[in-house]
Each structure stands twice: as structure tokens, then as C-alpha cells.
N, C-alpha and C positions, 0 to 999 in steps of 0.2 A: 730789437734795440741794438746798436750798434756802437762801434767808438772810432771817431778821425784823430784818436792820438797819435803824436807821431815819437815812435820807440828807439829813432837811428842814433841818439845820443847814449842814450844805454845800452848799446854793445860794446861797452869793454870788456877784452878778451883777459882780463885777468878776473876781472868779475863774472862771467862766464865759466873759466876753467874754476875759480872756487865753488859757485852755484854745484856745476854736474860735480864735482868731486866728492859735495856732501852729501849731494843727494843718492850716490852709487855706493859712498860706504856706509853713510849715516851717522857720520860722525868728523867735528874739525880737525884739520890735521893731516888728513890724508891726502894725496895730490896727483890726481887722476893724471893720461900723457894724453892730449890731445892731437890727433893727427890734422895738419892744416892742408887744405887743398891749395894745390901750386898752379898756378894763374898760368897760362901757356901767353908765349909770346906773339906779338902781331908785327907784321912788318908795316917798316914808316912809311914805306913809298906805295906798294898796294893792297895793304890791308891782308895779307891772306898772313892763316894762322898758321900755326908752326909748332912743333915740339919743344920740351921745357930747357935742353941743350944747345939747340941752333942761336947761330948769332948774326946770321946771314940769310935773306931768303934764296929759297932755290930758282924760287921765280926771274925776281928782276934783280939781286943782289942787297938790294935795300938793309939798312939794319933792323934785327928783330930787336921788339922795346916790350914791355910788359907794359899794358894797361893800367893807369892810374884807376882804382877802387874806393881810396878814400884821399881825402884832403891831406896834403902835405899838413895845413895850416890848424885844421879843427878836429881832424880825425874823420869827420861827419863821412856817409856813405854817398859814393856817385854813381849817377847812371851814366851807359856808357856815351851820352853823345851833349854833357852838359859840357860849356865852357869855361863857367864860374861853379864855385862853392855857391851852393844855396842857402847857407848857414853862418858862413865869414864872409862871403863876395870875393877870395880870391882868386885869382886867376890859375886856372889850371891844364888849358889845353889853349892850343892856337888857331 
């Protein structure tokens, strides 16, 4: 037996970093440091990826952009090749 719930609206990361912090000390109060992974940049023009520093590619010159991950508008999580929000309907890539 299974479940098609869908959990992407309850990942807030403050709720989150409270959950693990009680569950590591066992007790409220305490406030773990959560290390965040840094999303490496993509270039506009061809796509190739790049280091977290570069602001240029080496390729074609293009500018490097950090890929949208969640909705400006709802928070909600995106995959990488939707053009709306599946949650709000806003528009989020071209």
C-alpha cells in the first residue's frame, strides 16, 4: 500500500532545521547549523555548467545565471524544464 501524497509544500527550511535540531539534541532550544548546497551556475546562451564563482562562460561568453529551484511566488519546488509554477501558475522561465 502506498501514498501519492504530495509533501513539496512542507519543506520549510525553518521547519526543517527545527525538526533535525531536536531530534540531534533532544531537547527544544538547541539550534543545529545546517550546511546548504550551492546550486552551480548555468550559462544563458549554452547551457554548459560552471563553477560557483564564474560570471561568464568560458565557452561562448554568455552570462552565468543560477537556476530557478523554487517559485519566486509560492515557494513550491521546480523541475528543471517547467515553465510555470504548478502550484500558483506563475510564470517562471521563457
Amino acid at each position: 500500500m502506498g501514498s501519492c501524497i504530495d509533501l513539496r509544500n512542507l519543506q520549510d527550511g525553518n521547519a526543517i532545521a527545527d525538526a533535525y535540531s531536536l531530534l540531534v539534541s533532544g531537547k527544544k532550544g538547541y539550534k543545529a547549523v545546517i550546511e546548504r548546497k550551492k546550486i552551480p551556475p548555468k550559462c544563458s546562451k549554452c547551457g554548459r555548467g560552471g563553477d560557483v564563482d564564474q560570471k561568464f562562460c568560458p565557452q561562448c561568453g554568455g552570462e552565468m545565471k543560477i537556476p530557478l529551484t523554487n517559485c519566486p511566488g509560492c515557494q513550491a519546488s521546480l523541475g528543471d524544464t517547467e515553465k510555470f509554477c504548478t502550484n500558483c501558475g506563475k510564470k517562471v522561465r521563457e
